[in-house]
N, C-alpha and C positions, 0 to 999 in steps of 0.2 A: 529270199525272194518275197516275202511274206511283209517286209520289214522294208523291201524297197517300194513296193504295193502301196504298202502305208501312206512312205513320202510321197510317194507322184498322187494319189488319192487327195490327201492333206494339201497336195499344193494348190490341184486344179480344183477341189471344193471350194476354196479360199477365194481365187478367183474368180468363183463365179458367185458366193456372194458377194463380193466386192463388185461385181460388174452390177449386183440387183441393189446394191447400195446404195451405186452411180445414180441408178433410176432413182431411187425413192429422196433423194437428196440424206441421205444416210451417212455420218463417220464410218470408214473402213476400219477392217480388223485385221489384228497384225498376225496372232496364233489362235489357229482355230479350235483348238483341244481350251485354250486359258479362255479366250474370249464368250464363250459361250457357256461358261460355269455358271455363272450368276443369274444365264436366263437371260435378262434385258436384250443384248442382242440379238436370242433368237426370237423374242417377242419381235423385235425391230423387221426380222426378214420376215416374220408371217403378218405382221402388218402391212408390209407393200406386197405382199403377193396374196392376201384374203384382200386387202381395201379395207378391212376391218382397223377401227382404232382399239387394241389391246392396252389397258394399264398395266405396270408394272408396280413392282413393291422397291423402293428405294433403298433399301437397308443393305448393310454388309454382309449380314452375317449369313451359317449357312441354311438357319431358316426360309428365309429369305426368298435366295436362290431357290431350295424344293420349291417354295411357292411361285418362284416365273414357271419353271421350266414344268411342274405340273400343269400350267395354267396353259404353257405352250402345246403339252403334248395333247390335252383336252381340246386345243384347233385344231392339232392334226386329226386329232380323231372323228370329229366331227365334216372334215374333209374327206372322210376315208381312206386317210395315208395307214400306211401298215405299217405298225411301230411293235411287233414281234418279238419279244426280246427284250425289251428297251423301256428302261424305267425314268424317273430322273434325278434316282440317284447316280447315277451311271452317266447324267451329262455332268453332275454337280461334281462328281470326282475325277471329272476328265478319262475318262476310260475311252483309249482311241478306237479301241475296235466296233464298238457300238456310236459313239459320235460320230466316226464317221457312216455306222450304218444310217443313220437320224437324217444327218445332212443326206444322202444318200436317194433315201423314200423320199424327202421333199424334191429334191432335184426330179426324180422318176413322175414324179405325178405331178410337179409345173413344169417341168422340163421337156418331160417325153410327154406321158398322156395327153398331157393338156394341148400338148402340138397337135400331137396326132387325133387326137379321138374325132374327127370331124373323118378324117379318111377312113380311120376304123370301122365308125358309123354307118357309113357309104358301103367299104366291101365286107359287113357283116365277118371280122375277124376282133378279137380279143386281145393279142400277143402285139403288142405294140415294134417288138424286136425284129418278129417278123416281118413284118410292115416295112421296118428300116431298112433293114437287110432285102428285102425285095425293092424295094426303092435306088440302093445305091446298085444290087446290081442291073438292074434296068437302065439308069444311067449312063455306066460306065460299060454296055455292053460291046460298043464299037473301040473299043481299048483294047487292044490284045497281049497291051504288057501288065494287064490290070486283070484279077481274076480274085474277088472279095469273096468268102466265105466265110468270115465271124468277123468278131469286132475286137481280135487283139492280133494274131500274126499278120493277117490281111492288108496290116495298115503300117508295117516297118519299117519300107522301103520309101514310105514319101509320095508314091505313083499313084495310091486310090484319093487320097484329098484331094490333088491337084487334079485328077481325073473328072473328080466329081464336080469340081467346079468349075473345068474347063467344059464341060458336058451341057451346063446348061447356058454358062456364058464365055462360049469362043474368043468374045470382041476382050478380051480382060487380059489373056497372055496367049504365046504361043507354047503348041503344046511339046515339040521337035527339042525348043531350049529345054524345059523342063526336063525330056528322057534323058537326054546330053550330060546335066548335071553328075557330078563323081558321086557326091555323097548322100544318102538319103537322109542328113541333116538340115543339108542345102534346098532337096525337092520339100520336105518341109518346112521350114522357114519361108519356105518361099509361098508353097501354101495358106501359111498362118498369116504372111503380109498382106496377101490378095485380098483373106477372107477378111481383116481387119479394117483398112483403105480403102477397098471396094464394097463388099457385103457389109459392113458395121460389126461384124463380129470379133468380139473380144478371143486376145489368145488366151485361151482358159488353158491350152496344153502348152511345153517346151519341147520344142525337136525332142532334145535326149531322152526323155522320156518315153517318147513314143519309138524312137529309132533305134526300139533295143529287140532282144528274140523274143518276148511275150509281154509286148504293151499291157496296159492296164484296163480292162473291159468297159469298166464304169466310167472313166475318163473318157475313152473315145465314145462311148455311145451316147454321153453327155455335148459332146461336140458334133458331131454329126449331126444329133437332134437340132442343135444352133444352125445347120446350113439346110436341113428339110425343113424350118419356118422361113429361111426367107427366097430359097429358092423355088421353084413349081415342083408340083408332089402331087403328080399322077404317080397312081400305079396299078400296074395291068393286073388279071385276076393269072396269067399266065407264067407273072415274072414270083408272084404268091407262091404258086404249084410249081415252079423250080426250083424253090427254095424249099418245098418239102420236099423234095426229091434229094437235097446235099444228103452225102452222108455226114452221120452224126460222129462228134470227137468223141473217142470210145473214153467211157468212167468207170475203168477196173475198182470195184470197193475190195477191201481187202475182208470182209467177211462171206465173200464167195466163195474164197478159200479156204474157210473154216469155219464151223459152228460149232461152240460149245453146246454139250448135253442141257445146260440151264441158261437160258438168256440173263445178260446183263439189266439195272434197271437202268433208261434213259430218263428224259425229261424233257418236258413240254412244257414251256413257259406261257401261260396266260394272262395277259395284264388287263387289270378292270379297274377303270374309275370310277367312286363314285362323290356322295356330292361334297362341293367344295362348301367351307363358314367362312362365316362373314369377316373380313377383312378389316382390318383395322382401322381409327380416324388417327387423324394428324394431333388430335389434344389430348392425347394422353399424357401423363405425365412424363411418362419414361416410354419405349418401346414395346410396343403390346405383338407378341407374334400370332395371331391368332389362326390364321387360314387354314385350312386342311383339305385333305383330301386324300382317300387311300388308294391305294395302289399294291393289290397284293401278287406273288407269283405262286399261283398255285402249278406245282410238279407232279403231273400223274405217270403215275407206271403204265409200264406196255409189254406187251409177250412180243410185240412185232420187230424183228428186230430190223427190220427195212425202213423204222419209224425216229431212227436214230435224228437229234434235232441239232446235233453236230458233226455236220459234214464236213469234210476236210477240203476246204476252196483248193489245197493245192493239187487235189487228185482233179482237180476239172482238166488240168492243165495237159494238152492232148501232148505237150513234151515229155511228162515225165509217166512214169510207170512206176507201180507200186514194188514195194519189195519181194513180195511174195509172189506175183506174175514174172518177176526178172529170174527168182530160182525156179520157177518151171519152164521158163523159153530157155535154161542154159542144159548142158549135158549133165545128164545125173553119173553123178559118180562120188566115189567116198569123200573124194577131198574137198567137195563143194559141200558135202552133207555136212562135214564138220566144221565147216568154216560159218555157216548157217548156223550149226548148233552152238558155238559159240559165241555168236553175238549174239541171241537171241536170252542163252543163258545167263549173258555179261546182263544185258538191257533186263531181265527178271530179279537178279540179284539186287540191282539198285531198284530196281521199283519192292521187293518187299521190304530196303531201306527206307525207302519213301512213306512206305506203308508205317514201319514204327515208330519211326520220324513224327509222324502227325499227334503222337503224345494220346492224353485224356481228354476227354471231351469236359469242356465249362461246364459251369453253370450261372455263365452270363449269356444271357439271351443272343445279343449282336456280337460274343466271341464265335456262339454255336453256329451263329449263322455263316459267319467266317470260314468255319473249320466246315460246314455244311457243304458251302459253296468250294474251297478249297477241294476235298474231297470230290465234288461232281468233278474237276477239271484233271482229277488224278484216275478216276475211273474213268473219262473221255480217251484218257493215254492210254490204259489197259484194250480199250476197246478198239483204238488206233493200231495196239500192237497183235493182237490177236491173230491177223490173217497173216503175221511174221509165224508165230508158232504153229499156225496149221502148217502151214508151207512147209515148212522144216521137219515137222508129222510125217506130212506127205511124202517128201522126200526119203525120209527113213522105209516109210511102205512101198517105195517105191525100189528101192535097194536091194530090201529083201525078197519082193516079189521076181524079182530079175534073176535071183538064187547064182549072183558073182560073188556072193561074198562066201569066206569060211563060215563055217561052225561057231568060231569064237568069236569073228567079226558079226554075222548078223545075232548072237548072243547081246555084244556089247552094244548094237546097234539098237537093239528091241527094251534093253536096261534105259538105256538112253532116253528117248522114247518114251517108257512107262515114268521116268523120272521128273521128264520135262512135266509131263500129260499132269504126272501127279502136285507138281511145284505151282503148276501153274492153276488146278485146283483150286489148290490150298487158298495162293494169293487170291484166288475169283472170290472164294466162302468166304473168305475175313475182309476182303474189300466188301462184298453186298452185307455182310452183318455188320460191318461200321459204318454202312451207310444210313443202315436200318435203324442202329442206336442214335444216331444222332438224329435222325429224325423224329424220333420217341423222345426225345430229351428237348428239341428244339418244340416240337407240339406242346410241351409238356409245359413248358417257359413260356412259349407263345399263346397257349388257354389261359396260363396263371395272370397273363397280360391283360387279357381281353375279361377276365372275370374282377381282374384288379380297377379294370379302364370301366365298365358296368356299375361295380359297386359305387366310385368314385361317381361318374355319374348320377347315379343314385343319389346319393350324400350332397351333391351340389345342388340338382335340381330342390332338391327339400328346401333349401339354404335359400337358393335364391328367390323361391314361390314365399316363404317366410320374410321375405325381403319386399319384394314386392309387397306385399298387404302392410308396412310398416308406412306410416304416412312421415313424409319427408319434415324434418323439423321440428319442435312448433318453434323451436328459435336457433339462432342462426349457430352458434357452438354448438346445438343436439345434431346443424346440418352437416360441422365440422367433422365431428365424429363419426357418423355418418358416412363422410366420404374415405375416410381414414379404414374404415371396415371392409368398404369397395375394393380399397388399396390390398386388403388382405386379400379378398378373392383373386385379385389378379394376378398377384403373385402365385397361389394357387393354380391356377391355370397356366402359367408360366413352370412353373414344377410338374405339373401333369405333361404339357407339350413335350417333352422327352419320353415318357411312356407312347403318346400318340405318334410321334417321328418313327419309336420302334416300330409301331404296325404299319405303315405305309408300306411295306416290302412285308408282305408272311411267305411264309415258306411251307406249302402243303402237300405232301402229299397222298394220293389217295386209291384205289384201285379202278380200274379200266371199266369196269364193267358199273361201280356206281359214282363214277369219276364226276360225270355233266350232272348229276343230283348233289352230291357233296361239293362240286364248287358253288352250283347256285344256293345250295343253302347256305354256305360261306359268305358268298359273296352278299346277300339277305341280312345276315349275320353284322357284318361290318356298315352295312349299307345305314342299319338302326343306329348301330351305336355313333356311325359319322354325323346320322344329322341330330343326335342328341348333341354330341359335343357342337356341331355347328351352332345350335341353337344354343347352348349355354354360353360360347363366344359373341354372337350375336347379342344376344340378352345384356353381357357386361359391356359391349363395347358402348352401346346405346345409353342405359344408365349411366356410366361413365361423362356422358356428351349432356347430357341432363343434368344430373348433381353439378358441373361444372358451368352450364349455363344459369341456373340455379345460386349457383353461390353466387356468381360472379355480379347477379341481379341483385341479389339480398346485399352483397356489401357496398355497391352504389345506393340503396335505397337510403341504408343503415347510416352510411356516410353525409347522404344530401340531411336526412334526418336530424341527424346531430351539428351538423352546421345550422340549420335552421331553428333546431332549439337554443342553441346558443344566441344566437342572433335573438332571437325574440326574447330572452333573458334580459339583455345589454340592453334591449329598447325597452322594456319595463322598468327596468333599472333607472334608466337615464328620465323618463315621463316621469315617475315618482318624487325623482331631484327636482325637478321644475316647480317654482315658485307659483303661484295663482292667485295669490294675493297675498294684504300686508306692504305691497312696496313700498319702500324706503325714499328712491327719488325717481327719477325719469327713466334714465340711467339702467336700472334694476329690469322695471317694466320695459323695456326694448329689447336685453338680454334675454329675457322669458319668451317676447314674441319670438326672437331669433332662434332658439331651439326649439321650438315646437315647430317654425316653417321646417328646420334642418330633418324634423322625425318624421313628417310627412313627405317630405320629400323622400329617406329613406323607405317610407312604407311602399308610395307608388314603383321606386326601384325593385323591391322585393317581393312586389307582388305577384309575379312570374313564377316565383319557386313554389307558391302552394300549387298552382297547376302542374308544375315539373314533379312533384310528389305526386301530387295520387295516379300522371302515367306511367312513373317508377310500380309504384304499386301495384297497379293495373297491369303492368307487364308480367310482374312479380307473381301475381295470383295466377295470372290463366297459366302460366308455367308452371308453378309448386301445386295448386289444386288442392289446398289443404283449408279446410274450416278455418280450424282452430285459429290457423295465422291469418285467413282474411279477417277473423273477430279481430283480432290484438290488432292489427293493421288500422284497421276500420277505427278505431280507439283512437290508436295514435295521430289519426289524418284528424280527426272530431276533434280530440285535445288541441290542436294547432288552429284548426279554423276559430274555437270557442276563445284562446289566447289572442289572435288576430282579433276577431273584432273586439274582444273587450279593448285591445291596445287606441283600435282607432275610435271606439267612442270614447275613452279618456282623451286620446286627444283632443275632440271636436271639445269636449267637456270645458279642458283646461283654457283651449282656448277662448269659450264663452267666460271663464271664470275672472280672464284679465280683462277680456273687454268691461265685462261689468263691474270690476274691480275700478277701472280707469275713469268709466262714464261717472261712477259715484264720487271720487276724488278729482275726477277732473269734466265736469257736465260739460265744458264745451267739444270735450272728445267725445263724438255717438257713437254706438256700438260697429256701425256701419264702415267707420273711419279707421276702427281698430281692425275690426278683419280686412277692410282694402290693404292697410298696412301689414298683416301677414300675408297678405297673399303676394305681395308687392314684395317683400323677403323670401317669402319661398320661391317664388321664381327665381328671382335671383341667384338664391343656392340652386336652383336646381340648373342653370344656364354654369353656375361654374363650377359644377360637377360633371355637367356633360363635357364643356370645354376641355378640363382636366382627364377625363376619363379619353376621350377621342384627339385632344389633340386637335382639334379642329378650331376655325375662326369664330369669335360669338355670333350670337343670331341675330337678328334685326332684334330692336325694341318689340315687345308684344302691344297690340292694339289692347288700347283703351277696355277695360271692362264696363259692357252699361248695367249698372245695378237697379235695379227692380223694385221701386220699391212704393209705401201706399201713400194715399193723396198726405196725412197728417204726418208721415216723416219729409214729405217733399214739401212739407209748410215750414217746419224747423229748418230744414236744408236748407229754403231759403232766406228765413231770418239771421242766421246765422253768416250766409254767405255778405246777404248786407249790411249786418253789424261790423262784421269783420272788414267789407269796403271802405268802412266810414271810418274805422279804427286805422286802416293804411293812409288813408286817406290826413289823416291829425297827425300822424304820427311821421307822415312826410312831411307838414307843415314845421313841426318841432325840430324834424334833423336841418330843416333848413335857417332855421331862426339865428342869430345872433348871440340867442343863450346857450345853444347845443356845443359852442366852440368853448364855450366859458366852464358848460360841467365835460366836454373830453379833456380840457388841460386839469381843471382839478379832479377828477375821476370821482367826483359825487354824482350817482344817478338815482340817491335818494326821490329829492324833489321831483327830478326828471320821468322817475316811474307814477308816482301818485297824478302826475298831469295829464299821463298817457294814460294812466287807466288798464295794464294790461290786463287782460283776461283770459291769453292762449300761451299758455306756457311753453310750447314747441318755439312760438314764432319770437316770445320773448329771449329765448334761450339763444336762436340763429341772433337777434338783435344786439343781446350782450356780446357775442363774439365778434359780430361787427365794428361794434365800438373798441374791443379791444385790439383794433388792427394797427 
């Protein structure tokens, strides 16, 4: 029954995130036990139902996952859902029975509360259930094939849904068809279509499921609540006080029937979060799992034994009746005593099987907790069977009190009896003493944890404060190494994180009387050492994100650096080559000018890059913070500027150097003529470097330069200009003469020169080639 529970639970859970999916524009999930391991889904549903944007951690692994689903159950709690029980490790490992408890509490307090608390509110009631259950039968009271009293047999036949929705809205079916129907598959189905078509309610339930002998409680009161939000939800204070009036489904416990002289120990499970560390960035090198956050379950003992924190759901079920109530409503007599004593004996023999079965306790911490936890689920049974063995006590005193038995019968009846009484003893002493060793053993493992997880602590913080006051670099392989040592911490931390996994879950327990002081010092306890480790995770992830911002700056710096050395090497290099005087002919002196416009033009091109350095620089400092390196920096920018300008006063030099080389070998070149004529080149290289470089159409001609210059060069300018008219001027008279045709056929321009007189060796030189055409 337990296991059919399950499935109809599992289904209709499923469906109804799937229905809050729909809303949030959310992927559906196919299994709800697999889907929800990793967390991200369930961040996804407390996202659409807080309105809160939750991140999630992307990773596979099963770090990971603790980190959603811790991060999920810290919104519930912050919500006030009551999560009892319920760790997450327990979602990580898919454990159905608390998954679906999980899902469960969410649905109860978006589900239900949140529907209701408005009416709640109103008639000053707490019990939400109640509320419902007085709502549907105020409803449904003009029905008289309808008679609701809970929220699982009540609803078998098909008659109360249709009831209740025929209740509020008449105009929707009639209600005559619906009784008529054969099957209570059919008055369901028919139900679920109305409330689907009509109302928008999704079929969170399946007929069959419901149209069995004990429906599943949380499924219907999950769907119900669906039709009190969209239907009207009055309810009287009279239909309230009728419903405390039902009688109650009686809850035989089977320890009414029997107490042992020494109470069993139970357990109480309390779970405390506390704070979570810092999360990891995206550059790390490899996957850093840093987050945490513990989660411990401290188990106190109790004398009470009405405190028991595992109730058996299926003794709710007002169908069944426990074992021990079924042999006292039957006739006592021998043959029922024995038939009792024998199953009881059979079922004790295998449980002190069970009991040796369970071996030696580890001494690995997450085996002990294994066999910890194993052991609570094995004493849960002893205690399950307990009100078997009274009963069958009872029975025996019951036998002999009646004085039908012989002599030898109530003899072997009272052996019997002392035998059971003493077996069962025995098994109570060696179950509560193996519970007791292994909680001595697990404490014992679980201090050595916590004084191991301190020291280490201890040992890092040192490490890392030592770190910090270490100034990053002073050059860029001290930063290399540097970050290399990082690399080891992390690892380190990545090795510890499996000690810290183990403590998320402790296991304590303590005595009743100083129970709420020993967890709070616990809880104090863990609380220090979480945000130590938070803080040492924090601490590396951050450095991490620095050193790597850090390098990443210094080897652009380093890079543009060494390009730009080079570069000004080459240009040294090449000014040096350059001729400045000495020429040899025309020829030579043109070449010289033409590489010196070519280096200036380079220079205006590269001019950019000393700016593009010192904001490398400038970036590079305020981030490193380091002296040392802004001295060496500072050096390095000073070395570049002092090699820059010396480059460009050699060049203005060099080129003074041919002008005046030229005016002296050749006076009618002024110095004025010779730089127009570099300048006159360098534009030009620089028009087809840009062209080249862009790919684009040339530029217009550039406008005319006016040069500047004093009254006694603008006297030579002028003589010059009119010597030189009157030499065009003769020298057009010559090409036109009758002799000009007599020296191009003989190709003597001996005579021809000495007539002309030249004196501008440019113009002479264009004139030779002309003749030679």
């Amino acid at each position: 029954m337990e296991d059919e529970r399950e499935d109809v639970q599992k289904k209709t859970f499923t469906k109804w995130i799937n229905a809050q999916f729909s809303k949030f524009g959310k992927q559906h999930i196919e299994n709800l036990f697999n889907d929800l391991q990793d967390g991200r889904r369930l961040l996804d549903l407390l996202e659409g139902l807080t309105g809160q944007k939750l991140p999630k951690e992307k990773g596979s692994t099963r770090v990971h996952a603790l980190n959603n689903v811790n991060k999920a159950l810290q919104v519930l709690q912050k919500n006030n859902v009551d999560l009892v029980n319920i760790g997450s490790t327990d979602i990580v490992d898919g454990n159905h029975k608390l998954t679906l408890g999980l899902i469960w509490n969410i649905i109860l307090h978006w589900q239900v509360k949140n529907v209701m608390k408005n009416i709640m509110a109103g008639l000053q009631q707490t019990n939400s259930e109640k509320i419902l259950l007085s709502w549907v039968r105020q409803s449904t009271r003009n029905y008289p094939q309808v008679n609701v009293i809970n929220f699982t047999t009540s609803w078998s036949d098909g008659l109360a849904l249709n009831a209740l929705i025929h209740s509020h809205r008449p105009d929707l079916f009639d209600w005559n068809s619906v009784v008529c129907q054969q099957s209570a598959t059919q008055r369901l189905e028919h139900a679920f279509n109305i409330a689907k078509y009509q109302l928008g309610i999704e079929k969170l339930l399946d007929p069959e499921d419901v149209a069995t002998t004990y429906p599943d409680k949380k499924s219907i009161l999950m769907y119900v609540t669906s039709l009190f939000q969209v239907l009207p939800q009055q309810v009287s204070i009279e239909a309230i006080q009728e419903v405390e009036m039902l009688p109650r489904p009686s809850k035989v416990t089977r320890e009414e029937h029997f107490q042992l002289h020494h109470q069993m120990h139970y357990s109480q499970q309390i779970t405390v979060s506390l704070a979570q560390g810092y999360e990891r960035t995206p550059s790390s090198p490899k996957p850093r799992f840093k987050s945490y956050a513990y989660t411990q379950a401290a188990y106190v003992t109790t004398s009470d034994p009405t405190r028991s924190p595992f109730p058996s759901q299926r003794l709710e079920s007002p169908e069944d009746k426990s074992f021990g109530s079924s042999l006292l409503e039957t006739e006592v007599n021998l043959d029922s005593y024995q038939t009792a004593l024998e199953e009881v004996l059979s079922w004790l023999l295998s449980a002190e099987d069970t009991l040796q079965a369970q071996g030696e306790i580890s001494n690995d911490v997450e085996e002990v907790k294994e066999q910890f936890h194993t052991h609570e689920g094995y004493m849960m049974d002893l205690t399950s069977h307990q009100g078997q063995i009274g009963s069958v006590l009872q029975l025996g005193s019951q036998l002999i009190g009646k004085g039908k038995l012989s002599e030898d019968e109530e003899t072997e009846v009272q052996e019997q009896m002392n035998l059971l009484n003493s077996r069962w003893e025995c098994l109570r002493v060696a179950s509560v003493e193996k519970q007791s060793n292994l909680h001595k053993v697990l404490m014992d493992l679980q201090n050595q944890q916590l004084k191991e997880l301190n020291d280490w602590l201890t040992k890092t913080e040192e490490k890392t404060r030592k770190m910090e006051k270490e100034p990053l670099g002073p050059d860029l392989e001290d930063l290399k190494q540097q970050i290399q040592q990082h690399k080891v911490l992390q690892e380190d931390l990545e090795q510890e994180q499996v000690r810290v996994n183990s403590l998320t879950h402790m296991v304590v327990v303590v005595d009743e009387s100083s129970g709420d002081h020993a967890t709070a010092a616990l809880e104090e306890q863990l609380k220090v050492l979480g945000d130590r480790w938070a803080n040492i995770c924090r601490w590396t992830e951050d450095r991490w994100v620095l050193l790597q911002d850090i390098l990443l700056k210094w080897q652009r710096f380093t890079e543009e650096q060494c390009l730009f050395s080079t570069w000004l090497s080459e240009k040294e290099d090449a000014l040096n080559k350059i001729h400045t005087t000495g020429f040899k002919d025309q020829g030579e002196m043109l070449s010289s000018l033409q590489k010196l416009a070519v280096l200036k033009t380079d220079l205006e091109k590269k001019k950019q890059t000393m700016d593009k350095l010192s904001s490398l620089n400038q970036d590079l400092l305020s981030t490193l913070k380091n002296t040392l390196v802004a001295q060496k920096m500072e050096a390095w920018l000073d070395s570049f500027a002092q090699r820059w300008d010396n480059l460009v006063q050699k060049l203005e030099k060099s080129s003074t150097q041919i002008s005046q080389a030229v005016t002296t070998t050749q006076p009618s070149l002024t110095q004025t003529t010779v730089m127009e004529t570099v300048t006159m080149v360098t534009t030009r290289e620089q028009i087809l470097v840009k062209h080249a470089q862009e790919e684009l159409p040339p530029p217009p001609p550039q406008k005319k330069r006016q040069i500047i210059v004093d009254s006694e060069i603008r006297k030579r300018l002028d003589v010059d200009i009119t010597e030189l008219h009157s030499w065009i001027t003769r020298s057009e008279a010559v090409l036109q003469s009758p002799e000009f045709a007599i020296y191009r056929k003989e190709g003597n321009f001996s005579d021809l020169k000495e007539k002309v007189n030249v004196g501008y060796p440019l113009l002479f030189i264009y004139f030779s080639k002309f003749c030679c055409l």
